[in-house]
N, C-alpha and C positions, 0 to 999 in steps of 0.2 A: 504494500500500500504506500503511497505517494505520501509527501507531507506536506503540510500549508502552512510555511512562516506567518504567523504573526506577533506584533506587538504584545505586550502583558493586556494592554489595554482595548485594544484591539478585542482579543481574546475575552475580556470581562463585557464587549461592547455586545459580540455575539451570544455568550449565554443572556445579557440579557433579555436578547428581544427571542430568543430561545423559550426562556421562561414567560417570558410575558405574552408572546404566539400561544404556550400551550399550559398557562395557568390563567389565562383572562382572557383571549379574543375568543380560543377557539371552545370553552364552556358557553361565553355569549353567544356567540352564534348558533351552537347548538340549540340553545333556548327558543333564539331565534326561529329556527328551523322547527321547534315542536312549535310552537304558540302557530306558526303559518298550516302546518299540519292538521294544526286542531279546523284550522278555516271549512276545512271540507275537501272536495275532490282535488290531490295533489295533480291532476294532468294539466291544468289549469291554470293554476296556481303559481302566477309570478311571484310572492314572496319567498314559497316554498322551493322554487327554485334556483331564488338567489341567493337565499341560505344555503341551499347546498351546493353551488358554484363556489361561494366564498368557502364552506370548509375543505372544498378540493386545492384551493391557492393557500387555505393556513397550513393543510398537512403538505403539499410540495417543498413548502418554503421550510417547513419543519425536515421533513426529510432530508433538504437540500445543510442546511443547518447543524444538522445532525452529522451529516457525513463530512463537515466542513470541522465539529468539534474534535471528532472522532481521529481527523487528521491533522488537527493543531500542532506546531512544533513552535511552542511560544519562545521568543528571546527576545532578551534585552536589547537592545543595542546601544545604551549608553553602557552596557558592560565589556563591548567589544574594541577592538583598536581601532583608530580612524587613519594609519596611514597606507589604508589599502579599503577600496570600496566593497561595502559590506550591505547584507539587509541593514533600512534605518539609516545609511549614510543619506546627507547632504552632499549633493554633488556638483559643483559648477564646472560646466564643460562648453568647450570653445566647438564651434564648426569648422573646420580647419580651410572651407572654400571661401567662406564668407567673416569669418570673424565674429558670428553672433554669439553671444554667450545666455546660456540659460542655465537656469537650477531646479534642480531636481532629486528629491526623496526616494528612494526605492523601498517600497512597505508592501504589506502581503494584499492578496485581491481585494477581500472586502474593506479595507483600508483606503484604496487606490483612489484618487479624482487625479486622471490624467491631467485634465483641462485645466488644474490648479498646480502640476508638477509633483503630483502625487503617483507614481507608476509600479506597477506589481511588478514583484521579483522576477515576475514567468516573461513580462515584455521583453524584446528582442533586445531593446536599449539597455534595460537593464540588465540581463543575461550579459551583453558585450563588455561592460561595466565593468563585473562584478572581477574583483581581482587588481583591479587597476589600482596606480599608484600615481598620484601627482607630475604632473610634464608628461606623462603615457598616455602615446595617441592607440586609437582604436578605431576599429570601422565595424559598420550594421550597417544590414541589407532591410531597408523602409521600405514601407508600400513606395515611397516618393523614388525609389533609390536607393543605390551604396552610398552610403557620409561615411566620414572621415572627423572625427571628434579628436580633443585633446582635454584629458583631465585638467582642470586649473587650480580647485580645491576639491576638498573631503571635510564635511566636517560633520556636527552630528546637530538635528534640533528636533524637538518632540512635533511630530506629524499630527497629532491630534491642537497645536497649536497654529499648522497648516491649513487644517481641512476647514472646509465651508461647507460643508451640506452634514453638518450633524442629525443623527438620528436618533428619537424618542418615539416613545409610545405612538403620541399621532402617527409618526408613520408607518407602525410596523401595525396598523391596522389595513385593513381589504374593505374597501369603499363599494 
């Protein structure tokens, strides 16, 4: 079986909507789904329906979740060296055709916002990354393309300090 880096936090972030999917949405819903029940004829029955559509999406997401805990390989990474890019590094890297510089975190999938430089260990960028050391160029094959990068730093900052789309309760509910 495979494993799934994540954060400590990261890892506390999944049990909870873990728990919270299958100690509070998916008892209501059920409830939901008897009271629509009691209506009368189920063939009919847009409530009854949509009760039982949303507990199909709470147990996928549970299942999905489940085999996500199941393969957790939680680490630190302020415990780790930062003179060689690691899960959890901060990385600024140079485009070696153009000179653009970006930064970028490499944190495990359910952690990831690309779109904020947040990218999972499995990314091809980050795979090419991973190992490198300060002034070491490297190349990856993008959808756009072979680049040509050059590490400029390594350093380490907490990713949950990065992210913008945090997640609670509201969302780990099925509308």
């Amino acid at each position: 079986m495979s494993t799934e880096p994540m954060t400590p936090r990261g890892y506390d972030e999944l049990l909870r909507e873990f728990k919270y999917l299958k100690d509070v949405e998916k008892p209501h819903v059920n409830v939901e789904k008897q009271r629509a029940a009691e209506l009368g004829d189920r063939s009919e029955n847009a409530e009854y329906h949509a009760a039982k559509e949303k507990l199909r999406h709470i147990d996928k997401r549970l299942f999905y979740l489940n085999n996500m805990i199941e393969k957790a390989q939680i680490i630190d990474p302020q415990l780790l060296d930062h003179s060689r890019v690691h899960f959890g590094a901060t990385i600024t890297i140079m485009d070696t055709s153009t000179e653009d510089e970006v930064i970028y975190s490499i944190c495990g999938t359910l952690e990831s916002e690309p779109e904020n430089g947040l990218i999972s260990v499995h990314s091809p960028l980050a795979r090419a990354m991973l190992g490198k050391r300060e002034e070491e160029e490297f190349s990856v094959s993008l959808p756009s393309g072979k680049k040509s990068y050059e590490v400029l730093s390594i350093g380490y900052c907490d990713i949950f300090e990065l992210k913008k789309n945090h997640r609670d309760e509201r969302n780990f509910k099925f509308h």
